[in-house]
N, C-alpha and C positions, 0 to 999 in steps of 0.2 A: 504493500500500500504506500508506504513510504515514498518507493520509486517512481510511482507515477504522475504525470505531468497533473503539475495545478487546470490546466486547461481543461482537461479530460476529465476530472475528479469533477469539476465544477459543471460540465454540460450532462451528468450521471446525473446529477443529485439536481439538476434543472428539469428534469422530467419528472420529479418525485412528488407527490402531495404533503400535503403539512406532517399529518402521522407519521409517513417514510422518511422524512427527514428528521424530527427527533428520534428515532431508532437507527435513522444512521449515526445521528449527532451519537449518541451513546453507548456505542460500539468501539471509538477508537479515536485518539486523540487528532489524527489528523482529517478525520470525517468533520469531528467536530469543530475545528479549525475550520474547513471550506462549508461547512454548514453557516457558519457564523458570517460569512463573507457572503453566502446569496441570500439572507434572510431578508438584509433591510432591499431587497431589490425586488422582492416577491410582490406579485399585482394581486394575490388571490390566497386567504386567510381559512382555512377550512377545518374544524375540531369540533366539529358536529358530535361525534363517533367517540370523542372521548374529551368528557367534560374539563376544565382547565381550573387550575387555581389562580385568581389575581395575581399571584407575586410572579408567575410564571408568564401569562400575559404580557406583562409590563414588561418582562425582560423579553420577550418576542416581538415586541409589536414598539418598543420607544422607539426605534432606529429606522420604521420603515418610512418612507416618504411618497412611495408609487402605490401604496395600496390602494385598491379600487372594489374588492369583494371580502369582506368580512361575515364569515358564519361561525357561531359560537350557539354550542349548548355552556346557557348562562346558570345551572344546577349546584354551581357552589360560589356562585359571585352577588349572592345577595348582600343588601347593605353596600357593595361598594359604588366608587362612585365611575363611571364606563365612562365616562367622557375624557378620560385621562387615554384612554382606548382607541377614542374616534379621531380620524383624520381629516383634511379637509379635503385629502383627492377621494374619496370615498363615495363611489355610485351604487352599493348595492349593500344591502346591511339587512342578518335574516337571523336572530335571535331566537331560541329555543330553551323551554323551561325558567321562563322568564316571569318571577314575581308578581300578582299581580298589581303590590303596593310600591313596586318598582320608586323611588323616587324620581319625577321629573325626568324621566328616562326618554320621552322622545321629543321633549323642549330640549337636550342636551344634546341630540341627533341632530336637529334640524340648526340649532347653532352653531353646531359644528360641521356638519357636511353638506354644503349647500351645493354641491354638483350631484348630492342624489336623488338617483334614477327608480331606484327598487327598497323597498323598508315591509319586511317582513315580522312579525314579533308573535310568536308562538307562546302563551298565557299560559304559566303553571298552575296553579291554584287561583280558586276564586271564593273570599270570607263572605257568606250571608250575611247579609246587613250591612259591608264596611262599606266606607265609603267610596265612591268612584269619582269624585268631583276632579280630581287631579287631570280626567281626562281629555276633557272640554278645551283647559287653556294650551295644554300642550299639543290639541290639535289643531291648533288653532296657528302655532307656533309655525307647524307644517308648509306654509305659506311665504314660509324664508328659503325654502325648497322648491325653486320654480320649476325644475324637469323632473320632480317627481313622477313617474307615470304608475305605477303599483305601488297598492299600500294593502297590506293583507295582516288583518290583528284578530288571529285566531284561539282555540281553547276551549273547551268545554266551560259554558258559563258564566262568559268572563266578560264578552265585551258588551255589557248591560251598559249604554250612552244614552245620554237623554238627549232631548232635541237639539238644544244648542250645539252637543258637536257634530250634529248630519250637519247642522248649518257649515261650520269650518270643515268639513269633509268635501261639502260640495262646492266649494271656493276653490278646491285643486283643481286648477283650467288643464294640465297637462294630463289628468289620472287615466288611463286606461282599464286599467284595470284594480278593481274595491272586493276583498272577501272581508269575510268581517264573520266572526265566531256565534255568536247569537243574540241575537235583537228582535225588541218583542215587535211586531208586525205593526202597530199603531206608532210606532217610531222609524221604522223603516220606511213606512210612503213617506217621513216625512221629508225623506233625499228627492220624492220627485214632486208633491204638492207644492203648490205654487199657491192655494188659498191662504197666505201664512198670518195668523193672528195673531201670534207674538208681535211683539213691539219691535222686539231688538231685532230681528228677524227681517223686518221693512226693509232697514238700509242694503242687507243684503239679497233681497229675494228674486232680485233682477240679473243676479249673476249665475244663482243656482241652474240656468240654461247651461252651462260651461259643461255639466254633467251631458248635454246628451252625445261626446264625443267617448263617453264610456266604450269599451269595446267584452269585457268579464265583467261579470258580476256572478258573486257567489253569499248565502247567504243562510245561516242556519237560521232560520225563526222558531216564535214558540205556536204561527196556524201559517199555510196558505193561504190567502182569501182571491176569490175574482179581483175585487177592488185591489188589489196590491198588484195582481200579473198584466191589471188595463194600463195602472198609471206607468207599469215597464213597461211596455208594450209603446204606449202615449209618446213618454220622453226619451227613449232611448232607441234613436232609429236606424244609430252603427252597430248594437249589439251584436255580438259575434259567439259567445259563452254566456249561458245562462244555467247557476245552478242553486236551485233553492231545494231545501230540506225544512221541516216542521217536525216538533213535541209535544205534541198536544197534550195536555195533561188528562183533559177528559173528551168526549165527544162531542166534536165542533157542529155548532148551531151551522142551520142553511147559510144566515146570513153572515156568518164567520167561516167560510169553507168552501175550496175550489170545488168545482162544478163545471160540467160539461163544457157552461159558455165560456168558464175561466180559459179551458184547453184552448179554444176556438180564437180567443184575442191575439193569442200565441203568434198565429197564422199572418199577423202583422209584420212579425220580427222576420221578416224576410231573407235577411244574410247569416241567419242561426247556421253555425256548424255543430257545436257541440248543446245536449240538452240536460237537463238534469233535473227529477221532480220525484222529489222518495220521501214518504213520511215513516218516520221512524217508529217505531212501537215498545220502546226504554220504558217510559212513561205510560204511556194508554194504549190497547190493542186499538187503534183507531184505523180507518181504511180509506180512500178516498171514494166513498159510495157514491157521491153525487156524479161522477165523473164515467160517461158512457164511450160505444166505441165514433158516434157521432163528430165528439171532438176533434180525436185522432184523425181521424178519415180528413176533416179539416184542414188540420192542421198537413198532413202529409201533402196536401196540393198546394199549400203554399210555398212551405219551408223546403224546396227541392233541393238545398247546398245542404242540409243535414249530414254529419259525416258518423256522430255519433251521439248516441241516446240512451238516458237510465232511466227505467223508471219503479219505482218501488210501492207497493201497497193500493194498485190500482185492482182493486176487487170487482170490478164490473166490467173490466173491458177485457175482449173473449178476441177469436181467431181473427175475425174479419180486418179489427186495427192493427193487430200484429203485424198481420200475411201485408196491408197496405204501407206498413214502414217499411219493410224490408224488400218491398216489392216497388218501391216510389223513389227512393234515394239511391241513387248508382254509386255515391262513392260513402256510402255509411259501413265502416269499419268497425264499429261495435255497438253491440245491440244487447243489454243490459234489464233482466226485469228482474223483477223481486215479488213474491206472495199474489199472485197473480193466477187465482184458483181455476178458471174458466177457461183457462188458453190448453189451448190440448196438442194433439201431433198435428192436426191440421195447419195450423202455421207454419210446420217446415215443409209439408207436403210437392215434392217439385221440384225440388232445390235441385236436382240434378239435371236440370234441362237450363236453369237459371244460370247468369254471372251473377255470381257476387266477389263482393271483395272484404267478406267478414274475417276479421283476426281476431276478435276477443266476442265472445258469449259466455254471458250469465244467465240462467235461466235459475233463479233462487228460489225453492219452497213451489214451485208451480208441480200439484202432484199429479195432474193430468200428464208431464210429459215420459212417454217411454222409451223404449229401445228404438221405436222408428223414427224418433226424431232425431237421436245421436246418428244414426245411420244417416239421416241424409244430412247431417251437418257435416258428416265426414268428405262429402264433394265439394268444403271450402277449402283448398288447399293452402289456402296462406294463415288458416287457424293458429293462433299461440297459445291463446289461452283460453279455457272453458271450466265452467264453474257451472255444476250440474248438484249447487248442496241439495240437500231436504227432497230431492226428486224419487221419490220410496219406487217408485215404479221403471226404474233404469235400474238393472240388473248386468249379469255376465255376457248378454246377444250385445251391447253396445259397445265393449271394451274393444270387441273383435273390430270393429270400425273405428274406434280410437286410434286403434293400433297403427293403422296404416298414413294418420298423417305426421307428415316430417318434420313441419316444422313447430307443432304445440311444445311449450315449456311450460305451463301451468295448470296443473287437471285439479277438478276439485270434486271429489266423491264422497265428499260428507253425507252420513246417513241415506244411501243409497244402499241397494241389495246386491252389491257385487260379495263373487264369493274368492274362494281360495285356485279355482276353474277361469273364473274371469283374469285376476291378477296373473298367473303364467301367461296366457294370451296377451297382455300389456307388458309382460317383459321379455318377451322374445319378441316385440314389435319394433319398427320402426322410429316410436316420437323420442325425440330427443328430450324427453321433461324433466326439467329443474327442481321443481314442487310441486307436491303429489299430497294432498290430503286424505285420508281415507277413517278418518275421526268419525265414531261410532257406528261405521260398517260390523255388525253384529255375527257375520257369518266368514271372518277373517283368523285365518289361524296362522301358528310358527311355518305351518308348510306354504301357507300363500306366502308370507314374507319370500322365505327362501325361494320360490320359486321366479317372482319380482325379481330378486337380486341377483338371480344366477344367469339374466340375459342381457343384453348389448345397454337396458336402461342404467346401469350400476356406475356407465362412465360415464353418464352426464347427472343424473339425481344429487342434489344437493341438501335439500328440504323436502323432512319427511314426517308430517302431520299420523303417529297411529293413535292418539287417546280416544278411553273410552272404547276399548276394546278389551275385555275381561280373560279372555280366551288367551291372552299374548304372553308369552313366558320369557325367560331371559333366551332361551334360544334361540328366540329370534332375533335377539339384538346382536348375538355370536353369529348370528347369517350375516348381518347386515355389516358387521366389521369384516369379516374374512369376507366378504364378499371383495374387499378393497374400492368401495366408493368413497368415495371426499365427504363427509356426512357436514353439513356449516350450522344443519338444524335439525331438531330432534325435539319432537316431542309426544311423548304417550303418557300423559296424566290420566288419573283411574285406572290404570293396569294395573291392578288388585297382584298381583303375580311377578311383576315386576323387580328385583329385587340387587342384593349388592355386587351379585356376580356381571348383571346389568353393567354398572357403573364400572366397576375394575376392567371390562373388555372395553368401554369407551376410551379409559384413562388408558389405555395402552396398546388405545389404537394407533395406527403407522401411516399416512398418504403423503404422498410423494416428498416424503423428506420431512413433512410434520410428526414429531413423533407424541407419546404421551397426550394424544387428545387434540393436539393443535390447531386441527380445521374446524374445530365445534367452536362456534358462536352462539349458538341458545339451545338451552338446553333443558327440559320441561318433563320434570318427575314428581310433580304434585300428584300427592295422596296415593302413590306407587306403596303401599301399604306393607310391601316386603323389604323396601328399605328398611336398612338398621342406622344409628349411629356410627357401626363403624368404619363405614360408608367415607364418611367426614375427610379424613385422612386421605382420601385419592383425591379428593376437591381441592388440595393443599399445593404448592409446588412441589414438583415443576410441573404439572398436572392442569392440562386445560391451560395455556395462556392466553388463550384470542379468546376465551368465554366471557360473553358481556350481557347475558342474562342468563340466570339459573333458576327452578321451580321447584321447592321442594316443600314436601306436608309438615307445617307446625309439629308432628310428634316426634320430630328431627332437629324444630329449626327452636335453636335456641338463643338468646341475645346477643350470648359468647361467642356460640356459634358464627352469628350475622358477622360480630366483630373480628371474628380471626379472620373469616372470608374474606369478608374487604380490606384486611391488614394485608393476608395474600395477594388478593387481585383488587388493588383500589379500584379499577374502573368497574369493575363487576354490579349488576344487580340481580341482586336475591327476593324475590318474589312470591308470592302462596299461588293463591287463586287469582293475580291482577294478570298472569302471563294465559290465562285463556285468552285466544283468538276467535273463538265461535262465538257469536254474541246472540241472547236469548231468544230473540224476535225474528232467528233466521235467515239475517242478514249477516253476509260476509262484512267482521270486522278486517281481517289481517288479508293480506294483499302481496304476494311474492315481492321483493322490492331488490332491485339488482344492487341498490343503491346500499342495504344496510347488511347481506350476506355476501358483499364483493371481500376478495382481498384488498390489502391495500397496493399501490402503487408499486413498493418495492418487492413485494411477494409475486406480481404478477412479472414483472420486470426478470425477476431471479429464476424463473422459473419456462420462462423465454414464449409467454403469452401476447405481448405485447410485440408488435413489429416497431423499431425503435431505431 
């Protein structure tokens, strides 16, 4: 290392991400030498993946002068003050696990980075009752930021704003794009009403037009109503994304609640590519019953740029609006429903005579669909991803058509009735899949595993959903290591059976030069009932280094416990029941994400994945 030209050492470590650079930096004193020498020259800030302490910060970030992209999981920088942080070349700022009594945290943004373009702020917690006044003048502040164009203040709960700051929200003349985490619907029209009774509100209410240059809008509320999708519809004539969600706590009155002609306004937004309209069921099993296939139909003769569309908890609309979206939009690429009890095979009915250009389907909790529809979804050939949870009626005839497409990486057979017959047909097939769900498939045993793992899928599988499957023994988990796949995720909570022999083959498992567990990034053994404590001990170094969530059952996890783990592996999180992915209402909460089970930069570099 020594001998090598500073030139050379320095165009290595210019290709590396933030994380691959402290791992280099701390490997070898002259790494850390040419590490120290490109930092302050770095355009792009990136420690999402592994939280940071201020004092470390400061010493990365005082010397830069060209930064322009700053991301931070902000999960132990509470109390401090970030603006010693911020730069003024700074166009792009996207904070995660961020306080939500933050002080003055985005007055201190906008004073300081006035060439930004992008300001993301992802809201950790949110106290009932505290107060939220802080937020009003700081957004107000926003407005020292003239090419703002995206502002997204997300979080469950969090971003409850009263009127006055849609009013400074809608002053941003550059915004393109506004998500905003949840706001109760009688505050949200009030970004597009123009009736404004407030006083204070007057001097500005002539400006609030600036908004109809919006192009996204995303927006969790607590109802959809007509009156909220007319006045988007009214003032927003460049829209381009449009994605709203509802909580309803209880069931919404007619005149509190989208309805047919709600769908129909839609059919204004003429340049829609992407759609999005799901109400959640956390809160209330609510449905959109007012909402027929009339809408739809509507709407599909308008909206012909549609590229792609979600829709969730539409209880009344059946084949006919199905069969007319997928039949009306030539370049719609993902087609997304959720609890959608009425839609049967008839909707995919053809497809094999049809072009399409679908890459991702969801078809959630629709229990009308069977084996015929997997079969003819199988003539999309450019499919990635398909997400067939809660479908009870898709068994082992559908796999065999799975099989054969090339290019899917994401399957999702949650509580479906595939068996141990089906899975060997899916692993002596063709698809190259990433992440494979198969979470409470009731008729899955050690032999399906094995039989999965012993064909051509075992070198591409990375993410591997078994919980909830009682039948699964540690054998299986001995298949799934001697098989030699790259495992990055694992998880089978509820396997009763599951036990420490489990664990000791993960912890010394071996891929491609990881040893001791290396490739597992999360790893999910809540309520594995055959765990012991003496378990504990392989969780310790050197055991697992890249694991950055772990799940295991309270009658293991003890406080000492918690604390030696994360003395081990600071970045680690130790979880109970929060690492469930399946969320009650049927909706897919967790989402393959290339982004959070990738290597990093120097592991893929080292390993001669990247052409470089």
């Amino acid at each position: 290392m020594e001998d090598l030209p500073d030139a050379l050492v320095q165009n290595i470590l210019s290709r590396l991400d933030v994380p691959s650079l402290c791992a280099a930096a701390s490997s070898c004193r002259r790494l850390h030498e040419c590490t120290s020498q490109l930092i302050p020259h770095l355009k792009k800030f990136d420690l999402r993946e592994f939280p940071p302490s201020f004092d470390d910060l400061k010493g990365f970030l005082q010397h830069t002068s060209k930064l322009q992209s700053l991301k931070l999981d902000c999960l132990y920088l509470d109390g401090q003050d970030l603006s010693l942080l911020l730069k003024p070349s700074l166009e792009e700022i996207h904070f995660q696990n961020v306080d939500a009594g933050f002080p003055r945290l985005i007055s201190d943004i906008a004073h300081c980075c006035p060439r930004l373009r992008f300001l993301q702020i992802d809201l950790r917690s949110w106290v009932v009752g505290s107060t939220n006044s802080f937020w009003t003048p700081d957004l107000e502040t926003l407005t020292d930021c003239p090419t703002l164009e995206s502002l997204c203040l997300t979080g469950g709960l969090v971003c409850v704003l009263d009127p006055y700051a849609f009013s400074a929200i809608a002053r941003l003349s550059k915004l393109r794009t506004l998500s905003l985490g949840y706001v109760p619907e009688r505050y949200a029209k009030e970004l597009f009403s123009f009736s404004v009774e407030h006083s204070q509100w007057k001097k500005t209410h002539s400006k609030l037009f600036q908004l109809q240059n919006l192009q996204s809008l995303s927006l969790l509320l607590d109802r959809i109503t007509d009156t909220f999708i007319l006045l988007v519809c009214e003032n927003l004539p460049c829209l381009v994304e449009l994605e709203l969600e509802d909580e309803p706590g209880e069931e919404p009155l007619i005149a509190f609640d989208l309805t047919t002609t709600g769908v129909q306004h839609l059919g204004a937004c003429t340049n829609l590519r992407r759609l999005m309209l799901t109400r959640s069921q956390v809160s209330y099993p609510a449905t959109f019953k007012r909402v027929e296939d009339l809408g739809f139909l509507f709407l599909a003769e308008k909206c012909s740029k549609l590229e792609s569309i979600k829709l969730a908890g539409f209880s009344r609309i059946s084949d006919a609006s199905c069969r007319e979206i997928l039949h009306s939009f030539p370049n719609l690429h993902t087609f997304e429903l959720l609890r959608s009890p009425r839609v049967t095979d008839l909707t995919f009915r053809d497809f094999s005579v049809i072009s399409t250009k679908l890459m991702s389907v969801a078809l959630v909790s629709c229990n009308l669909i069977s084996n015929s529809s997997v079969k003819q979804l199988s003539y999309c050939r450019d499919l990635k991803s398909l997400n067939l949870k809660g479908c009870k009626s898709i068994g082992d005839g559908g796999l065999g058509a799975i099989a054969t497409l090339e290019k899917l990486e994401t399957l999702n057979l949650t509580g479906t009735d595939v068996s141990d017959m089906g899975l060997s047909t899916l692993g002596r097939g063709r698809t190259p899949l990433v992440f494979l769900s198969l979470y409470g498939c009731q008729r899955i045993s050690d032999d399906g595993v094995a039989c999965l793992v012993e064909g051509s899928i075992s070198q591409t599988l990375q993410d591997l959903d078994l919980s909830n499957i009682p039948s699964l023994t540690d054998r299986a988990v001995l298949k799934l290591v001697h098989s030699g796949m790259k495992i990055v995720e694992l998880r089978m909570r509820n396997c009763c059976n599951i036990g420490d022999t489990s664990l000791i083959a993960l912890a010394s498992m071996t891929c491609r030069g990881c040893g001791f567990g290396g490739s597992l990034r999360s790893l999910d053994l809540f309520n594995c009932k055959a765990l012991t404590s003496l378990s504990i001990r392989w969780l310790r170094k050197p055991y697992f280094p890249r694991l950055r969530c772990l799940g295991l059952s309270w009658n293991i996890l003890s406080q000492s416990v918690v604390d030696l783990l994360h003395q081990e592996h600071p970045h680690l999180r130790v979880l109970g029941y929060d690492l469930d992915f399946n969320g009650p209402d049927g909706e897919e909460i967790y989402q393959y994400s290339t982004d959070y089970g990738r290597e990093d930069e120097l592991e893929r570099w080292m390993e001669g994945e990247d052409d470089y």
